[in-house]
Each structure stands twice: as C-alpha cells, then as structure tokens.
C-alpha positions as CSV (number, residue, x, y, z in Angstrom):
1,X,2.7,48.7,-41.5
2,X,1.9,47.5,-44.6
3,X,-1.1,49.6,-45.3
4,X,1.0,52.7,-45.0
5,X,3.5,51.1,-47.2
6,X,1.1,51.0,-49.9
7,X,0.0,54.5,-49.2
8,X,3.3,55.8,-49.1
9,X,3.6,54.4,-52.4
10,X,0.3,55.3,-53.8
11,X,1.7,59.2,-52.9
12,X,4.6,58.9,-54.6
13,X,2.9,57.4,-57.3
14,X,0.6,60.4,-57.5
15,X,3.2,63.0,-57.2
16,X,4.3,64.0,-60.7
17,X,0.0,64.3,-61.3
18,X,-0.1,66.9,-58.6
19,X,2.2,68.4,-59.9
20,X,1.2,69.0,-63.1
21,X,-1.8,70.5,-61.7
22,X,-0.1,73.1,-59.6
23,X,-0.9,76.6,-60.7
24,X,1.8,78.7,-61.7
25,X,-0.5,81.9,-62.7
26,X,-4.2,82.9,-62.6
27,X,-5.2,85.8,-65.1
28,X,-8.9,87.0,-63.9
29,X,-9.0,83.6,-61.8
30,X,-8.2,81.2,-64.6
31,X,-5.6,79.2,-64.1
32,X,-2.3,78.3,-66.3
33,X,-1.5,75.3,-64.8
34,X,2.1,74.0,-64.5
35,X,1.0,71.1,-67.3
36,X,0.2,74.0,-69.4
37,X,3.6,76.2,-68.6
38,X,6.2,72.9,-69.2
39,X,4.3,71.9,-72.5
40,X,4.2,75.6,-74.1
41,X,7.9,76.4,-72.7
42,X,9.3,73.1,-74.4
43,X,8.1,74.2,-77.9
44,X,9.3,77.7,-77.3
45,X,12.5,76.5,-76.8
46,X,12.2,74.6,-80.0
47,X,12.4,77.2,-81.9
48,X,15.1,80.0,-82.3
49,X,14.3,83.7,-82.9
50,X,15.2,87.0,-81.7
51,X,14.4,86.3,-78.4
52,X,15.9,84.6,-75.4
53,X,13.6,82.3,-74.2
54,X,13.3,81.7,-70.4
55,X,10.9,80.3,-68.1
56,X,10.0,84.0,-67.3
57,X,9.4,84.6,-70.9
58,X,7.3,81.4,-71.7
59,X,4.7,82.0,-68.5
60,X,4.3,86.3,-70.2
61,X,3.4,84.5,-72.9
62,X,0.5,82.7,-71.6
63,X,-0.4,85.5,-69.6
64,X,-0.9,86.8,-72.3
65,X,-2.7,84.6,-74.3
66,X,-5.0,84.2,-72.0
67,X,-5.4,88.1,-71.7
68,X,-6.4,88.5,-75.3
69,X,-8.7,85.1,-75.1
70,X,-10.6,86.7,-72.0
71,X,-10.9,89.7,-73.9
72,X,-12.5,88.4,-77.1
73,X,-14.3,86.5,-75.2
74,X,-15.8,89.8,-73.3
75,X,-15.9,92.0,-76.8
76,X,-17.5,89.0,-78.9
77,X,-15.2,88.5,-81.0
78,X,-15.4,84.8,-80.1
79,X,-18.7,85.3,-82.1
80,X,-17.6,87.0,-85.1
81,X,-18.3,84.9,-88.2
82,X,-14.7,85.0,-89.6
83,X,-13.5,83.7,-86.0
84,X,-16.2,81.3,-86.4
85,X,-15.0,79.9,-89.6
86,X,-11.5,79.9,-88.5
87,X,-12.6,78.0,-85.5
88,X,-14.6,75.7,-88.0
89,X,-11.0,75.0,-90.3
90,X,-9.2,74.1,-87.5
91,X,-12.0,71.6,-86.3
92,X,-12.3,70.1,-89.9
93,X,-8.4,69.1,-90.5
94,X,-8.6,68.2,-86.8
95,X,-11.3,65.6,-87.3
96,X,-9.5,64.6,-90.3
97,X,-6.3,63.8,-88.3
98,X,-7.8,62.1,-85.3
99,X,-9.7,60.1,-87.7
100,X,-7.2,59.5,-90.4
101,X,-3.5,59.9,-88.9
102,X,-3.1,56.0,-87.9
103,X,-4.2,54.7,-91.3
104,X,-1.8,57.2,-92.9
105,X,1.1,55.8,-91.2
106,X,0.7,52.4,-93.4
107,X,0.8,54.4,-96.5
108,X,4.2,52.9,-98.2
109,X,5.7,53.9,-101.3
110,X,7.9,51.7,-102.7
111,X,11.0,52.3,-105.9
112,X,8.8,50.6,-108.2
113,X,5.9,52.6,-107.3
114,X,7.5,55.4,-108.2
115,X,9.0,53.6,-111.8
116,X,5.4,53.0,-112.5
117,X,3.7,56.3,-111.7
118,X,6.7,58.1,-113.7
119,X,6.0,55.7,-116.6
120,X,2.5,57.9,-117.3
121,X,4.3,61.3,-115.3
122,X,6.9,62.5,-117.1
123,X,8.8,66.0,-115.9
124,X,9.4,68.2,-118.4
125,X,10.7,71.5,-119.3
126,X,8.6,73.9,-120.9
127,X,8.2,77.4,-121.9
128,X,4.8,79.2,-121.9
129,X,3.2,82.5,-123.9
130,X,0.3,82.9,-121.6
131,X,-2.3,85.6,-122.0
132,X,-4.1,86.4,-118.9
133,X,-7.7,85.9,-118.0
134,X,-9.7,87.2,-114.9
135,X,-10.6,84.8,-112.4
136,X,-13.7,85.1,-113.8
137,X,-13.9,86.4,-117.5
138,X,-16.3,87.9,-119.6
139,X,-17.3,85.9,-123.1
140,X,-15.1,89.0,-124.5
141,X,-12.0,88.5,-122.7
142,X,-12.0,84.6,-123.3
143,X,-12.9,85.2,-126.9
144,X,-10.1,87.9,-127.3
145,X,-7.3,86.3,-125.7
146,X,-8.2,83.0,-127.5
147,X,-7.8,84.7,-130.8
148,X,-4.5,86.8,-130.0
149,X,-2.8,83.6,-128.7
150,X,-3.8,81.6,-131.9
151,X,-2.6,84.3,-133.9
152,X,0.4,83.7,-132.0
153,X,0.5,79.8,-132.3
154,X,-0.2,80.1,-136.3
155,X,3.0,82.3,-136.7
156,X,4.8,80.2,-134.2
157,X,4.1,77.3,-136.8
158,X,5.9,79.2,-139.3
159,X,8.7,80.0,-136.9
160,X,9.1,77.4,-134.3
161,X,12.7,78.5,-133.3
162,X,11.3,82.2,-132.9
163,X,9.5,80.9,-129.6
164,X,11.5,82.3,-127.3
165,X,11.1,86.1,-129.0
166,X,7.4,86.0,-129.3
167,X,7.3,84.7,-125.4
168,X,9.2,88.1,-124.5
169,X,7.6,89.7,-126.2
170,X,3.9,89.1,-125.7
171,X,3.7,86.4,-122.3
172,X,1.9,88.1,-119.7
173,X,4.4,86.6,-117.1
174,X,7.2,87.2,-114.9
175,X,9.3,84.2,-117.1
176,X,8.9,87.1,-120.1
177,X,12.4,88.1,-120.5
178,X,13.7,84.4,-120.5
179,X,11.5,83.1,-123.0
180,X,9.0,82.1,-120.7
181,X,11.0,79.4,-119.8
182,X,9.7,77.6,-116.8
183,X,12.6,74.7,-116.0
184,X,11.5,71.4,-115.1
185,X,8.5,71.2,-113.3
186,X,6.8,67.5,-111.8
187,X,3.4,67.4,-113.0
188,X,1.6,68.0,-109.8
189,X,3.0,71.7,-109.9
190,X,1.3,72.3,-113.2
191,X,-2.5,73.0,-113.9
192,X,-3.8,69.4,-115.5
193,X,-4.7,71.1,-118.4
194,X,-0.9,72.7,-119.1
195,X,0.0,68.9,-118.2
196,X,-2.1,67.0,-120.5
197,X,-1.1,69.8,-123.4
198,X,2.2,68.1,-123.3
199,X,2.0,64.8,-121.7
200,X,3.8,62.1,-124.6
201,X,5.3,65.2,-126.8
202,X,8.6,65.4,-127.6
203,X,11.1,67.8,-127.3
204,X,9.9,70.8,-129.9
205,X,6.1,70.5,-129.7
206,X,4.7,73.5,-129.7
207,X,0.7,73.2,-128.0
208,X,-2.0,74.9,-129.9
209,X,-3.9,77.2,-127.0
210,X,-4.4,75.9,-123.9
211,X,-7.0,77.2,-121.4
212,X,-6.4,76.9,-117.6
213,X,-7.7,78.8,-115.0
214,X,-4.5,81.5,-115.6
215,X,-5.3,82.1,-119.2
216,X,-4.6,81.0,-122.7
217,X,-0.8,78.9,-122.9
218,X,0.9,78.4,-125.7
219,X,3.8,75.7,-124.6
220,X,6.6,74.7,-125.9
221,X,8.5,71.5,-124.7
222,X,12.3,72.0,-124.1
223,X,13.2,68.9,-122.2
224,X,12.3,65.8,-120.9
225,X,14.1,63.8,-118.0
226,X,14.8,60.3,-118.2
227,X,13.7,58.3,-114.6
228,X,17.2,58.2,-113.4
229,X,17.6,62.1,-113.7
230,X,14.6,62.3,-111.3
231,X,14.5,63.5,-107.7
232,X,13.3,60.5,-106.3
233,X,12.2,61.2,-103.0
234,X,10.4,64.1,-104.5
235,X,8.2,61.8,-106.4
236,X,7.8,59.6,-103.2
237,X,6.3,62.8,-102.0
238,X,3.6,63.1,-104.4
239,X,2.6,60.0,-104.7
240,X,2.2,59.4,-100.5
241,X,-0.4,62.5,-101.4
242,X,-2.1,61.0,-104.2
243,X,-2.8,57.8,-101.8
244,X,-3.5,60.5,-99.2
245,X,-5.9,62.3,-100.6
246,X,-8.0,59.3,-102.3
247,X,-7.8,58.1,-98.5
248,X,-9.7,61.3,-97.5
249,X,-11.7,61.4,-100.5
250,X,-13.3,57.9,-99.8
251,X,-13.7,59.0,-95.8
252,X,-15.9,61.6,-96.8
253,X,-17.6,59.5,-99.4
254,X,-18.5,57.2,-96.3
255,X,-19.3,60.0,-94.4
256,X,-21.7,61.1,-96.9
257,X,-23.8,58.0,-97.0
258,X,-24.6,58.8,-93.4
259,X,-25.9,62.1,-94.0
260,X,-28.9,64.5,-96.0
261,X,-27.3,66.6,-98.4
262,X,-29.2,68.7,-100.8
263,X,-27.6,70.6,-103.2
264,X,-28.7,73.2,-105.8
265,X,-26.4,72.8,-109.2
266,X,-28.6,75.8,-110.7
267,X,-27.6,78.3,-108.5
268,X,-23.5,77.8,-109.7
C-alpha cells in the first residue's frame, strides 16, 4: 500500500511536466508543444494592438512561425550572410547578458553619486551654426566648411547678440529657424567634442569651430542648470550606464587576455 502511495504521488508530482510536453500542433512533423503555446500566448496578451488575442490566435501564430522557419530553412536563407550576422548580434548581447546580468543587478547609484558626477557634468543650453560634413569628407570639404564657419565665428565676435540671425541663416539644421537653439541637453546626448567646447563656460560664450563627426559647430551657451533644477532620475540613468559599460568594457578586456588577436592598424 505504501509503494503505490508513493507512486501515486510521484504521478501527480509529474503531471504539470507532462503536460507541458503535450503537443498542441505539428507543422511538417515538428511539434509546438503546449510549453511553447502558454509561454508565447502569455506575452501576446501582454501587449495591446489591433488585434483580439485568443488562444486560437496565439497557436496561428506559431504555426506560422514555424512555417516561415521551415521554409528558410529549405530556401537557405538560414545561410545567408546578413541572417548570419543577425544571428551572430543576437548571440553577442546574449552572451553578454547570461554572463553579465547578475553583476549588473549590484550596480547602485546613490544621491551623492549623482552630486558628484554633476559637479564635472553640467546640462546646458546651447545654440549651434553647424556646417555639414560627409561621413567621410574630402580635405576640400573639411578645409571649406572650416573656413566658412570661422568666417562666421570672427563676425560673431563682433556681434555676439546677432547669434541667433546668423544661425538662421546659415546652420545647416532643422533648429535653423529658432536660432539653432537646441534646449538643455545632459551631456551624454551630445558628441564629446560639442561637450568639451562648452564644459566650465558661462552663459554668452560663443565656441570657436568645433569639429564632430556632424560637421563644423559654432555654439553658443544660453543656459546652465543649477543641480536642483536637474532631472534626477535621469542622471541616475546615465550614470548606471557609465558603471555598465566600464563593466563590459573590462569583461572583454579579460576575455581578450584569453585569446590571439592580430590586428592590422595600416589597413584603417
């Protein structure tokens, strides 16, 4: 009696396991198992669109899914070199996570981590008269836009207050017709080389030309906020990156060590 106790047990024990592995579909004899169905139906129903999502719907989705894997599979399209690298992103920030997730979950960011880093990260409020550059420029271009925004920047010394009209005038950007006025902006959502232009200027500097991958800048600072004008939580934010991405930038320093790499800095 006891012995069948225990296996009585055991069964129901095993139960919600079977189930999961019940098949609720084959396409071409592979099989969508129920597992499968319940997961992909819960985040369906997660989000809202224009369709009504039922368990009918859910399952023609996976028929589906699996239709068009079977037949890229047949046409090679598994093989095709942008699949292929697509396949290889997805493995790369995968790795990343299974490798990294737990030790980003200690990062902590504290109020006075965010007084200090603001201490050295000001937001400000700038305008811009950029003059556009190629991605990648002849000596021509460079040369002429360098000389057409300091002819700019030497009247602009002249004529400080006339910022705004020159900007309209000549910026080659969509903030034109406001003076190329930009708002506030934190740091990290400006090139490094527009940052450290105006990083410790006052309200009224004008920059001299500054080259970034866009172009030529001239800026002009409008406005500075003070640390209690801030968006706190946004600066939280940025710096749970920074520690972030000096985390992965040391995991692939170690991962480095392990490895040959040979690189060939004449060919850049």
């Amino acid at each position: 009696m006891k012995k069948l106790s225990l296996a009585i047990i055991a069964f129901a024990l095993a139960m919600p396991a079977i189930a999961q592995n019940q098949v609720v579909a084959t396409v071409n004899g592979q099989a969508i198992t129920k597992k499968q169905f319940d997961e992909y139906h819960l985040q369906n129903l997660k989000f809202v669109g224009q369709r009504k999502i039922t368990k009918e719907v859910s399952l023609q989705d996976l028929v589906n899914r699996q239709l068009g894997i079977q037949k890229a599979k047949k046409t090679g399209t598994n093989k095709d070199p942008e699949v292929i690298a697509k396949q290889e992103d997805i493995l790369f920030h995968a790795q990343i996570s299974k490798d990294l997730e737990n030790e980003f979950k200690k990062i902590n960011v504290t109020d006075e981590d965010v007084k200090k880093y603001y201490e050295n990260n000001k937001e400000y409020r700038t305008a811009h008269i950029l003059y556009r550059l190629r991605a990648e420029p002849t000596p021509e271009e460079v040369k002429a836009a360098l000389v057409q925004s300091s002819e700019i920047y030497n009247v602009l010394q002249k004529e400080p207050d006339s910022f705004a009209k020159y900007a309209n005038k000549f910026s080659q950007t969509s903030t034109a017709p406001v003076g190329g006025d930009l708002g506030f902006q934190p740091p990290t959502r400006l090139a490094p080389e527009y940052f450290e232009a105006i990083k410790g200027q006052k309200v009224g500097f004008i920059s001299k030309p500054v080259r970034t991958q866009m172009g030529y800048h001239i800026i002009k600072v409008l406005g500075v906020k003070s640390f209690d004008q801030i968006d706190k939580n946004l600066y939280k934010k940025i710096i749970y990156d920074t520690k972030r991405d000096a985390m992965i930038e040391n995991y692939f320093k170690n991962l480095a060590k392990g490895a040959e790499i040979k690189t060939n800095p004449n060919l850049l």
